[in-house]
Every structure is written in structure tokens, then in C-alpha cells.
PyMOL commands that place a pseudoatom at each C-alpha (Angstrom):
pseudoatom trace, name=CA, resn=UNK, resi=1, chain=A, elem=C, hetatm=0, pos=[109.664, 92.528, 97.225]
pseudoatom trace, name=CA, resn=UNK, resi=2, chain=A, elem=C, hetatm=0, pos=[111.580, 92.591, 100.646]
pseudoatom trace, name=CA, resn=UNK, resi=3, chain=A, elem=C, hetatm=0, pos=[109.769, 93.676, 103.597]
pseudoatom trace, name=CA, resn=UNK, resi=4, chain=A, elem=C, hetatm=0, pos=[112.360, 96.445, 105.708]
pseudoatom trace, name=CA, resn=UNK, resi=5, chain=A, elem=C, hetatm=0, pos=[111.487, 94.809, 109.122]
pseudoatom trace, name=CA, resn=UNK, resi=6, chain=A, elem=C, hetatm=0, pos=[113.346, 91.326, 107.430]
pseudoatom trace, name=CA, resn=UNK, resi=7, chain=A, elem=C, hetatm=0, pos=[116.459, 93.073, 107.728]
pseudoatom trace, name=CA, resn=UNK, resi=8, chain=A, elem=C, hetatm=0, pos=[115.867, 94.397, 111.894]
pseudoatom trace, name=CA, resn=UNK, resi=9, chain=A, elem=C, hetatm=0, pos=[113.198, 91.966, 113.716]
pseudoatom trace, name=CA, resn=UNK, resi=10, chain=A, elem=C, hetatm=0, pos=[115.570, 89.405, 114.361]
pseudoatom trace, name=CA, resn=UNK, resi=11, chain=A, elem=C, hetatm=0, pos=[115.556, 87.837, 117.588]
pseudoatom trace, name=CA, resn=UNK, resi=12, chain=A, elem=C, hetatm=0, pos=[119.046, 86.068, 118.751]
pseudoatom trace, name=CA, resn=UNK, resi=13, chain=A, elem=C, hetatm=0, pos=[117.099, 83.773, 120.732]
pseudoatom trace, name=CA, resn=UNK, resi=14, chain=A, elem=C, hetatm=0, pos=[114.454, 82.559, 118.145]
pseudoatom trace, name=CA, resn=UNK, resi=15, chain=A, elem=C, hetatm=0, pos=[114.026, 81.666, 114.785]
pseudoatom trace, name=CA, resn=UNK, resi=16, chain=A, elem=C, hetatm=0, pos=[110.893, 82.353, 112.071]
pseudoatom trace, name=CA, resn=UNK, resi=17, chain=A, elem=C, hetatm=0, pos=[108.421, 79.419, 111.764]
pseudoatom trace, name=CA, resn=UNK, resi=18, chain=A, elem=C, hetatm=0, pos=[106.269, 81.392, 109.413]
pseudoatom trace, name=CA, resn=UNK, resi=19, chain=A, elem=C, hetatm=0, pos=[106.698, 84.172, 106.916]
pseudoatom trace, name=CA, resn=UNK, resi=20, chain=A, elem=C, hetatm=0, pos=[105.016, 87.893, 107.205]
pseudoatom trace, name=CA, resn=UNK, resi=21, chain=A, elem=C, hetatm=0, pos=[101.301, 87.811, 106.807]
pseudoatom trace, name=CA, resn=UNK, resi=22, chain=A, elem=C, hetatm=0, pos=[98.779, 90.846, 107.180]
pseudoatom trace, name=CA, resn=UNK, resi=23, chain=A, elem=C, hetatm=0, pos=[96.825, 91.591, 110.164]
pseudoatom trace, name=CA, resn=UNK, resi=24, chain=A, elem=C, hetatm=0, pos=[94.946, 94.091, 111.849]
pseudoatom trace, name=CA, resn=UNK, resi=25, chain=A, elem=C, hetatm=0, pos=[95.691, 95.219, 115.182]
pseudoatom trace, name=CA, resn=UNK, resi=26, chain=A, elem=C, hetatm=0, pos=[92.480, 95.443, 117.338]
pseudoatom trace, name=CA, resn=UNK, resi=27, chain=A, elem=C, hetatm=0, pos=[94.331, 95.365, 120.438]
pseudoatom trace, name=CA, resn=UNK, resi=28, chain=A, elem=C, hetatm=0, pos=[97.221, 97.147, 121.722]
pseudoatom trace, name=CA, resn=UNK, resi=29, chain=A, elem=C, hetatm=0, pos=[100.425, 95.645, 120.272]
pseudoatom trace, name=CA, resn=UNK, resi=30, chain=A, elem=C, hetatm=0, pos=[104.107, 96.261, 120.879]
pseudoatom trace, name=CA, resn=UNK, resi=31, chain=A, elem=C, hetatm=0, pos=[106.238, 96.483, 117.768]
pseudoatom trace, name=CA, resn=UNK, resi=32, chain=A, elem=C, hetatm=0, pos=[109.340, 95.355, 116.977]
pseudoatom trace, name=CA, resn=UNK, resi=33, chain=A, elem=C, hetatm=0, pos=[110.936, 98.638, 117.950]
pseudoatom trace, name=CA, resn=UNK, resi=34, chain=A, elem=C, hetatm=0, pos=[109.078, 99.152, 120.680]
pseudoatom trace, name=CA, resn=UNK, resi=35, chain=A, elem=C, hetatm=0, pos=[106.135, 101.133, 119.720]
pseudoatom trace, name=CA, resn=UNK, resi=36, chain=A, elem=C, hetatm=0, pos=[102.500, 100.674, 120.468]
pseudoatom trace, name=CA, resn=UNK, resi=37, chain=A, elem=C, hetatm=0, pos=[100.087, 100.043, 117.823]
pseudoatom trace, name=CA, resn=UNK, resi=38, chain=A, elem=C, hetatm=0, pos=[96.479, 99.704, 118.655]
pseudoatom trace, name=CA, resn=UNK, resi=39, chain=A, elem=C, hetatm=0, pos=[93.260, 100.241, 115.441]
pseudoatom trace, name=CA, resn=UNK, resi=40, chain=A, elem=C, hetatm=0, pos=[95.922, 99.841, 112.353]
pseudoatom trace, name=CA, resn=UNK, resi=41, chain=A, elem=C, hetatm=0, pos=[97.222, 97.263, 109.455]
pseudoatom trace, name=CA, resn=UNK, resi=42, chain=A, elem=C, hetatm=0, pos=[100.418, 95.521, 110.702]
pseudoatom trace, name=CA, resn=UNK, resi=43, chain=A, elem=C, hetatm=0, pos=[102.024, 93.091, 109.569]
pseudoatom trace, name=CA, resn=UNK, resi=44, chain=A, elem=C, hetatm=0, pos=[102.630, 89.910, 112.070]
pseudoatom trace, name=CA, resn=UNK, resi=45, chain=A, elem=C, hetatm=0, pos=[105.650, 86.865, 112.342]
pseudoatom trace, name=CA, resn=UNK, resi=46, chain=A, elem=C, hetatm=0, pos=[105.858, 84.097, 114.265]
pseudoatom trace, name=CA, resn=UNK, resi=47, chain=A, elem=C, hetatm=0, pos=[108.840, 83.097, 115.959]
pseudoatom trace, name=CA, resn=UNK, resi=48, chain=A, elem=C, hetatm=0, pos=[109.625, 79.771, 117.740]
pseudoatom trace, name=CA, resn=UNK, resi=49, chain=A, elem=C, hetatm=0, pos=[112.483, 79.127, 121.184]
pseudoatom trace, name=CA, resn=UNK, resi=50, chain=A, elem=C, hetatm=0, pos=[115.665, 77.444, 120.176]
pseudoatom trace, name=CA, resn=UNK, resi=51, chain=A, elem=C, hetatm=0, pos=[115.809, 74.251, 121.277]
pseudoatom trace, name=CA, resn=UNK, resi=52, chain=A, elem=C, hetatm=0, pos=[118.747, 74.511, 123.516]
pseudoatom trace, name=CA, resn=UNK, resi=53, chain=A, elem=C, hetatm=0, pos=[117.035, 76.762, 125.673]
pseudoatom trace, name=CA, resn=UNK, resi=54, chain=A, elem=C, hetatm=0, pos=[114.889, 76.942, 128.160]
pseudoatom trace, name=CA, resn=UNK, resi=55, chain=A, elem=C, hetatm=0, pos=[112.410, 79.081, 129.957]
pseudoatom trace, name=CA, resn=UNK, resi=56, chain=A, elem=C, hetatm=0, pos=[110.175, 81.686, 128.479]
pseudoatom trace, name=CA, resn=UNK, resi=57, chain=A, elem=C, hetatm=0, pos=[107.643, 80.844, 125.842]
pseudoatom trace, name=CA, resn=UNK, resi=58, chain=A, elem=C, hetatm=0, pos=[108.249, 78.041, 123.285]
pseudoatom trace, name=CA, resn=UNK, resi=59, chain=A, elem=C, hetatm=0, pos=[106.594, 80.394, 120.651]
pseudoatom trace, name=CA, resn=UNK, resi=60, chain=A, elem=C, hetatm=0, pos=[105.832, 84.212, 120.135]
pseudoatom trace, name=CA, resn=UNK, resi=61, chain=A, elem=C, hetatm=0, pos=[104.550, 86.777, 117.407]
pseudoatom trace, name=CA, resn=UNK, resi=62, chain=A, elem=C, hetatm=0, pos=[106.770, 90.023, 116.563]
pseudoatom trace, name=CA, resn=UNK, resi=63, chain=A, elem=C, hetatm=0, pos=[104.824, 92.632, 115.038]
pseudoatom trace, name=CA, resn=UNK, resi=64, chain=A, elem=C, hetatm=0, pos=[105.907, 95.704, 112.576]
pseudoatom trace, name=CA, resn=UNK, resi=65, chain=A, elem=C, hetatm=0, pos=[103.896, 98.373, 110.988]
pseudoatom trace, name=CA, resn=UNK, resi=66, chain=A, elem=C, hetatm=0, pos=[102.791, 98.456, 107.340]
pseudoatom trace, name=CA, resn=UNK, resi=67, chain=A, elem=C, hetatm=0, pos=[103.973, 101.757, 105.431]
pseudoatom trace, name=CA, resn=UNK, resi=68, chain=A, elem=C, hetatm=0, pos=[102.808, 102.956, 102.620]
for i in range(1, 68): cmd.bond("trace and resi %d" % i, "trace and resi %d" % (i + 1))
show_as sticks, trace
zoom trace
């Protein structure tokens, strides 16, 4: 089953080192889209830099809600 976010949350800069895996967001969090998040299920990706760039962090997490 595809998750929606798949098809938006895709940084030009970055690419996925891990697939989307439940977690719980017990602090604030910025979504994908640019909503905060704080007390709910989300769902959680990690991305890693390019490695023709530089600057910035070498890895990051982009976040999405979970609907039901």
C-alpha cells in the first residue's frame, strides 16, 4: 500500500536512506508541508545530502502525518 506523502516529500537536494516507519511525536515537529505537529502518530523518513554538495547537514528526518 503506497503511503500519499511518497508521491510529495521529495527533497531535490537529498535522497531516502530509509523507508517510512511509525513514530510518535512528543515534541514539536515540522511536517513536510509545513505544519506543526506536537502529541500525535506520524510517520518519520530519513533523508541523507548528495554527495556533490556541501554545507548544511549530511543527514535529516522529514516528517508527515498519519491519516486515518
Amino acid at each position: 500500500m503506497p503511503f500519499w506523502a511518497e508521491r510529495y516529500a521529495k527533497p531535490m537536494f537529498g535522497f531516502p536512506i530509509t523507508d517510512w516507519h511509525d513514530a510518535f511525536a512528543w515534541l514539536p515537529v515540522t511536517t513536510f508541508d509545513g505544519r506543526w505537529v506536537w502529541l500525535r502518530r506520524v510517520k518519520r523518513r530519513r533523508y541523507h545530502l548528495h554527495d556533490h554538495l556541501t554545507g548544511g547537514p549530511d543527514q535529516w528526518s522529514i516528517y508527515a502525518t498519519v491519516t486515518q
